[in-house]
C-alpha positions in Angstrom: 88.6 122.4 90.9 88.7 122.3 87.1 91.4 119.3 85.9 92.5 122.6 83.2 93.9 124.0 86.4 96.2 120.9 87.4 97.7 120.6 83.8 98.8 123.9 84.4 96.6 125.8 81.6 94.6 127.9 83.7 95.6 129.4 87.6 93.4 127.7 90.7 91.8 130.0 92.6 90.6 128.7 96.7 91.4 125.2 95.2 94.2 122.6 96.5 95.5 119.2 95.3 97.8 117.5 97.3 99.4 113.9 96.6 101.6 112.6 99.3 101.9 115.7 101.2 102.8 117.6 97.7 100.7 120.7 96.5 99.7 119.6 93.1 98.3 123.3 92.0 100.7 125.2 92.3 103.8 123.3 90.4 103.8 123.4 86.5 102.1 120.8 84.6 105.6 118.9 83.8 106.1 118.4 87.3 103.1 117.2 88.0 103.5 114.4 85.7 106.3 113.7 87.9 104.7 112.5 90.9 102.8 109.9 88.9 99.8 111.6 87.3 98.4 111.6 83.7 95.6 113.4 82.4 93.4 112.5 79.2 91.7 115.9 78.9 88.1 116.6 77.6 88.1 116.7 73.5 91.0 114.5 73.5 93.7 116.9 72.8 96.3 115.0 71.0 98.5 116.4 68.8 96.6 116.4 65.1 100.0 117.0 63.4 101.4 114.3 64.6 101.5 110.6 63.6 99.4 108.1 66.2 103.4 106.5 67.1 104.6 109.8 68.0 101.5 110.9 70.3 101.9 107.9 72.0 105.9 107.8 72.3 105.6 111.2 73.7 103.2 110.0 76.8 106.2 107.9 77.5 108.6 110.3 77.9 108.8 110.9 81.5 112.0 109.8 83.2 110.3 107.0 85.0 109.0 105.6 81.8 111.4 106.0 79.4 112.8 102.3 80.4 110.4 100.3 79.8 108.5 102.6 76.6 109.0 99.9 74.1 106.8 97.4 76.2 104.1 100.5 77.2 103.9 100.8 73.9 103.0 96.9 73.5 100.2 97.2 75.9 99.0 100.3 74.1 98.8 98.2 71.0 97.1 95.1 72.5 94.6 97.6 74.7 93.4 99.5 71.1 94.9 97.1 68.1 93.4 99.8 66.0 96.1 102.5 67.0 98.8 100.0 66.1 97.3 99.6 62.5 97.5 103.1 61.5 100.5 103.8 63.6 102.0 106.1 60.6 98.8 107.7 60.4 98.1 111.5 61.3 96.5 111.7 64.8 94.0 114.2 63.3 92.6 112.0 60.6 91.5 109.0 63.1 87.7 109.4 64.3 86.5 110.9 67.3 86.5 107.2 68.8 89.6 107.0 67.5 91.1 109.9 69.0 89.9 109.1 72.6 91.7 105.8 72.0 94.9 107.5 71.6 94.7 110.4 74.1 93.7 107.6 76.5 97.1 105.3 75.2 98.9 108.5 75.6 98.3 109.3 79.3 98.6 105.1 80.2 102.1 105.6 78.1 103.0 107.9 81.3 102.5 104.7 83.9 100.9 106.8 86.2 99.8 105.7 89.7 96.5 108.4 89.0 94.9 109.0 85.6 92.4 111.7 85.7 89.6 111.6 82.6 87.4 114.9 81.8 84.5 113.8 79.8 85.5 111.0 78.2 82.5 109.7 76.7 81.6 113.1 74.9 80.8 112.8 71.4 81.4 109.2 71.5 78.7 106.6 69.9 76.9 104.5 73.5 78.6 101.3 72.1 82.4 103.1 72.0 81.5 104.6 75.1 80.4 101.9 77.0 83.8 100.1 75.9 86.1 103.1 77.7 84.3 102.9 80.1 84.9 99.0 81.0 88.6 99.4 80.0 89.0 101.9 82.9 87.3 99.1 85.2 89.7 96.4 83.9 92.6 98.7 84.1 91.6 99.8 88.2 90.7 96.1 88.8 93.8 94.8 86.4 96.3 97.0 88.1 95.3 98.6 90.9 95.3 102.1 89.2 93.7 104.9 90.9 91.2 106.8 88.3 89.5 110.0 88.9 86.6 110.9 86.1 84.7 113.7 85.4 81.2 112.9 83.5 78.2 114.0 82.7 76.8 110.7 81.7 76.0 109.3 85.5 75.1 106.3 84.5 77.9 105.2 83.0 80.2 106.5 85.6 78.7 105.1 88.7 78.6 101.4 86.3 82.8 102.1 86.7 82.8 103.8 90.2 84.2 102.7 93.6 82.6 105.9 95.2 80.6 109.5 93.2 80.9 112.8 94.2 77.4 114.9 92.9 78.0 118.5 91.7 76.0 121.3 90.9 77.4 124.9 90.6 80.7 123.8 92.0 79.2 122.5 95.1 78.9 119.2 96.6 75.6 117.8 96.6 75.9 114.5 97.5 78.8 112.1 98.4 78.6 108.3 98.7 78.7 104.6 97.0 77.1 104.2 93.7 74.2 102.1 95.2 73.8 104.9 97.9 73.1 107.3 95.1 71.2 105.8 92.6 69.0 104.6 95.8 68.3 108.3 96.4 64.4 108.9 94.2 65.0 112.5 94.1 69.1 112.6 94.0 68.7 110.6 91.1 65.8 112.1 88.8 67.2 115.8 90.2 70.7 115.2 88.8 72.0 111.8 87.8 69.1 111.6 84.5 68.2 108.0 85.0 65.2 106.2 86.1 66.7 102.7 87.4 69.8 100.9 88.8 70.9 98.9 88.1 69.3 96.5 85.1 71.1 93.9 83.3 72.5 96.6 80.4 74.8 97.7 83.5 
């Protein structure tokens, strides 16, 4: 199932969601936000226009985290200092980094109990990347926030992973613990694109 289809851009065919006994597919992409789920879309997305205040004010603007926005917005700020300093800046001037700060602050400005990422370490530098990358493990150890990502780079998700799901062509190819996977010779040269696991860079 492509994460374009849960936001509501593109129709699911043969796919399902379902939270809580809810069909996630099928309602539009306000509504899903509704039952607790934010989405930080691949190539960030935000809203170039716009200053970086106003992306993130608008993550925060559904009913259940409207209360409490000033304080989200705190957080935000002490998560990525840099998006408080050029607050009054236009989203579309900041750096890619920059950018997948911001789209990330956005969807945490939501409070969501699931935060789904689609490539969030594409086009980033290794050092940025490797810094999203530990934030999402604070965050699901910090808060107890469920996180679903999509990556190509398998090293770095398995390093932030509770459990991977392999893919090729849509299909399942292998499903297990990080260890279990990157124990697997020809799972890992086939598909995951690293030679060991883990090492002390990990």
């Amino acid at each position: 199932m492509s994460l374009v289809a849960l936001r509501g851009v593109r129709k699911s065919f043969g796919s399902r969601l379902v939270l809580d006994g809810a069909d996630l597919i099928r309602p539009r992409a306000h509504e899903v936000c509704k039952h607790g789920i934010a989405i930080v879309p691949e190539g960030r997305r935000v809203f170039a226009g716009m200053t970086v205040r106003d992306n993130l004010v608008l993550g925060g603007y559904r009913r259940g985290a409207r209360a409490d926005r000033e304080e989200r917005l705190r957080r935000i700020h002490e998560l990525f200092p840099v998006l408080e300093e050029r607050a009054d800046q236009r989203a579309g001037t900041l750096s890619g980094g920059e950018q997948q700060m911001l789209a990330l602050g956005r969807a945490l400005m939501a409070g969501p109990r699931l935060l789904l990422l689609d490539e969030p370490s594409l086009g980033l530098a290794p050092q940025l990347a490797a810094r999203i990358m530990a934030l999402l493990r604070d965050l699901r150890d910090g808060t107890g926030l469920t996180v679903l990502l999509v990556e190509q780079n398998a090293r770095a998700a398995l390093s932030v992973a509770d459990r991977g799901i392999v893919l090729n062509l849509g299909r399942v190819v292998a499903d297990d613990t990080p260890a279990a996977l990157a124990a697997d010779d020809g799972l890992r040269h086939a598909y995951l694109g690293f030679e060991r696991w883990p090492d002390s860079s990990t």
